[in-house]
N, C-alpha and C positions, 0 to 999 in steps of 0.2 A: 443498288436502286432502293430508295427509299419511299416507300408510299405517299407521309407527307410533312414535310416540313412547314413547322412554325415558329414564326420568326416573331420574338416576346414572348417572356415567360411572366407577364403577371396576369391579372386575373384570367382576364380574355384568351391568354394562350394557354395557361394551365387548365380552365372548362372546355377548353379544346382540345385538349390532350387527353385529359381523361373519356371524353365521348371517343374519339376518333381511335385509341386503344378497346372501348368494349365493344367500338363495330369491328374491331380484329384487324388493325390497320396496324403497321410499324412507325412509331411518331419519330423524331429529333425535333427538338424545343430548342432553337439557338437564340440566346438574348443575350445583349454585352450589358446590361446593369438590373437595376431595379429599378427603375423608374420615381415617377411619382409618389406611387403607394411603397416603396422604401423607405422614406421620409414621413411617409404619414405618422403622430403620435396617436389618435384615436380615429377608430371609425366605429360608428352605432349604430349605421342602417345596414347594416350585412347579416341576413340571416341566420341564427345559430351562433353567432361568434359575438357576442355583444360584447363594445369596448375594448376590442382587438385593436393594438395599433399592427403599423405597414410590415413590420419587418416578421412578426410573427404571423401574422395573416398570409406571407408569402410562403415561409416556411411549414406552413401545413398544406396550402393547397401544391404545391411542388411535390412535397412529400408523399401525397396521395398518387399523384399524377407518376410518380416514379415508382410507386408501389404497385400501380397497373401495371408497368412495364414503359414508360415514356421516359425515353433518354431525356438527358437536357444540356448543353455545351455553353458554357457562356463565353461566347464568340460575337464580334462586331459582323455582321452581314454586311457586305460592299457591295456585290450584285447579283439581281434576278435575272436572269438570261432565259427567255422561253425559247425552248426546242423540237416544235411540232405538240408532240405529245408527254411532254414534261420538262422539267426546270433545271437550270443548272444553278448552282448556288454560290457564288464566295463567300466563304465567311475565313475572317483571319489567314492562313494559310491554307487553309483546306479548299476542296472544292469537292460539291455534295452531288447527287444527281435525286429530284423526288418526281412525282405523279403530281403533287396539286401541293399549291402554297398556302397559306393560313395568316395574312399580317396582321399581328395583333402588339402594334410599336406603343402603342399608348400615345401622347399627349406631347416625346420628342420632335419638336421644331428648329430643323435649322436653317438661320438666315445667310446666305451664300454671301460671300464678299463681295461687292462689286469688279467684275470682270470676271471673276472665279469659273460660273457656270461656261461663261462666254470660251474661257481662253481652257474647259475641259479637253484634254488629251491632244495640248497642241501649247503644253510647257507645264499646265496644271495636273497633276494626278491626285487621288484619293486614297490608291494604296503604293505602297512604297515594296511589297513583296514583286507586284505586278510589272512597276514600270520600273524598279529602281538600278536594276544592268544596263537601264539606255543612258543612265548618267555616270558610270565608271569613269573615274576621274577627273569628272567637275562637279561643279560648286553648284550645290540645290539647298533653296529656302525649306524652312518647313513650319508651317502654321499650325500650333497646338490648339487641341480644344481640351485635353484632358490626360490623366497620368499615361494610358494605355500607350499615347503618342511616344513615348521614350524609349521604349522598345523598340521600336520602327524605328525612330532617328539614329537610334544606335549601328541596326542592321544598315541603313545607309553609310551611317561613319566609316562604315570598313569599306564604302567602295568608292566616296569624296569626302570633297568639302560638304559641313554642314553648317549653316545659320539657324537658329530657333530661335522664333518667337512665338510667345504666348498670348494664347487668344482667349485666354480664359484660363484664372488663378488654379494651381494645381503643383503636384510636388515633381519638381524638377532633380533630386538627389542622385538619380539613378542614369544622370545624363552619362553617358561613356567620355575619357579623357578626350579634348580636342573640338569638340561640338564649343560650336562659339554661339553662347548664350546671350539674345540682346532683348533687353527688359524694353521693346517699344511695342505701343499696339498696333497690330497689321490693318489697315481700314481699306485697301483694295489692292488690285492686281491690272497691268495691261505689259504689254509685249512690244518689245522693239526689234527689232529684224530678229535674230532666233533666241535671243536674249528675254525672261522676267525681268520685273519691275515690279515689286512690293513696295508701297508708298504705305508708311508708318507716320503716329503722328507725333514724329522727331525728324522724317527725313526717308529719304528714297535707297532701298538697298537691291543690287542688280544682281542675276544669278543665269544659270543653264538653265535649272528648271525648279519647278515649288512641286511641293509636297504638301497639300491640308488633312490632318489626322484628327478626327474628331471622334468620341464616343458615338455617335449619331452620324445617318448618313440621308442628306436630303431624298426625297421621293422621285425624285426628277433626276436625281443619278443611279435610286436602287434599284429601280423599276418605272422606266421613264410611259411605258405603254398606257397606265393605271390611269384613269381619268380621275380628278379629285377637282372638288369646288368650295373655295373658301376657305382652305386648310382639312376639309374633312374628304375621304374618299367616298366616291359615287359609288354604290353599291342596288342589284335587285332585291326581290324579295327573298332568294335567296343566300344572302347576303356574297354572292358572285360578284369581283370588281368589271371591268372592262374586257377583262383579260381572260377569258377562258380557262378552268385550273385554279383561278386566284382569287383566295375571297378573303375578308377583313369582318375584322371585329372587334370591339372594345373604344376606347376613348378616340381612337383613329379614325372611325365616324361620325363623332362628332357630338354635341352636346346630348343629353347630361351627361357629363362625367363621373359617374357612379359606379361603383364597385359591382353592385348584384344587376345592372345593366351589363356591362363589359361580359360577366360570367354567362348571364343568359345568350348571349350573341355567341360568345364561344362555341357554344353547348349547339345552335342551330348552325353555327362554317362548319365545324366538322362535320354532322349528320349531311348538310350540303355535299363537303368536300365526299364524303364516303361513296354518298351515291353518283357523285362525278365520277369518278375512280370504277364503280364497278361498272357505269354505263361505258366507259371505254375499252372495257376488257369481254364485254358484250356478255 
């Protein structure tokens, strides 16, 4: 049991990593990339670090946050599962158990296929660890968002057929022998008696079931409970989402998207989540 998991590790999750270890809590920080601030080459409104670009500005606040004592796993989260009085976690192959969540995804957006959402857990899956024994020995689609997906297609390959297509440019190298690679882009999904139907824009390919592996995992599949308005989540003054246990911070909020905003937020979900935590334990 872990006290609290946060899910992002850039700014916003690493200021809250660091608070939520000197209130004496046991963190895991799971993020599958670097976000935005990866990419960034300079930032100059960030206190104390003038002219930092993304990749080194990550690497010192991580490195702090792990010098307290906050694990960090860079793992894709697939689902928050609340359990009365704490969470269950997917991420990658693991499953986590904490007390109180901390989302701090940053500024990833993703726009669902059309049908995708619709035809979830009734031909469409997210994770291929989870659902991919119900398809031994047929033939499943798999929609890529990014390299991580080839591992997954592989772990499939050993139990059918695989199709992949890419849904966004990414290194294909590491496909396993036998995966049949089709260079069309996937632009929806719908379902004919217990058969998919991926309509590409060359032509329609029909399967058992699809597979969508993306680096990113819509909100509405991570954690469908969460209220959000306009792309930002609804949060109190607390910064507490909908959901009792679960509170957010960082560009996931919503505009300005600034670096020493995102920290300062952190710095108040943990002191939040803390004292959530010990009012449960009375």
């Amino acid at each position: 049991m872990i006290d609290l998991i946060i899910i992002g590790g850039g700014c916003a999750g690493c200021s809250a990593a660091m608070t939520a270890r000197q209130r004496n809590l046991n963190v895991l920080v799971l993020y599958a990339g670097d976000g935005a601030l990866g990419k960034a080459r300079r930032i100059d409104n960030y206190p104390g670090l003038p002219e930092v670009n993304g990749p080194d500005m990550l690497k010192v606040l991580r490195g702090q946050a792990e010098a307290l004592g906050a694990e960090f796993k860079r793992q894709l989260v697939q689902k928050v599962l609340p359990m009365g009085n704490s969470f269950s976690v997917l991420a990658g192959n693991d499953l986590y158990e904490a007390g109180a969540i901390i989302l701090a995804l940053g500024t990833s957006r993703v726009n669902p296929l059309p049908g995708e959402e619709e035809l979830l857990g009734q031909g469409v899956s997210y994770c291929a660890t989870c659902d991919g024994m119900f398809y031994r020995g047929k033939h499943m689609l798999v929609v890529a968002g990014g390299e991580e997906a080839v591992e997954e297609a592989n772990y499939l390959s050993e139990l059918g057929r695989v199709s992949y297509f890419i849904e966004k440019p990414h290194n294909t190298a590491g496909l396993a022998e036998g995966i049949e690679l089709i260079k069309e882009k996937p632009l929806s999904f719908e379902q004919d008696g217990q058969e998919m139907l991926l309509t590409t824009n060359a032509g329609r390919h029909r399967a058992d079931g699809a597979f969508v592996l993306r680096p990113a995992v819509a909100m509405t599949q991570l954690l469908p409970e969460v209220q959000a308005e306009k792309g930002a989540i609804i949060v109190d003054k607390d910064l507490m989402t909908s959901v009792p246990g679960v509170f957010a911070a960082g560009d996931i909020l919503g505009a300005p998207l600034q670096a020493p905003k995102a920290v300062g937020e952190g710095n108040i979900a943990a002191i939040s989540a803390a004292s959530y935590l010990r009012a449960l334990k009375g």
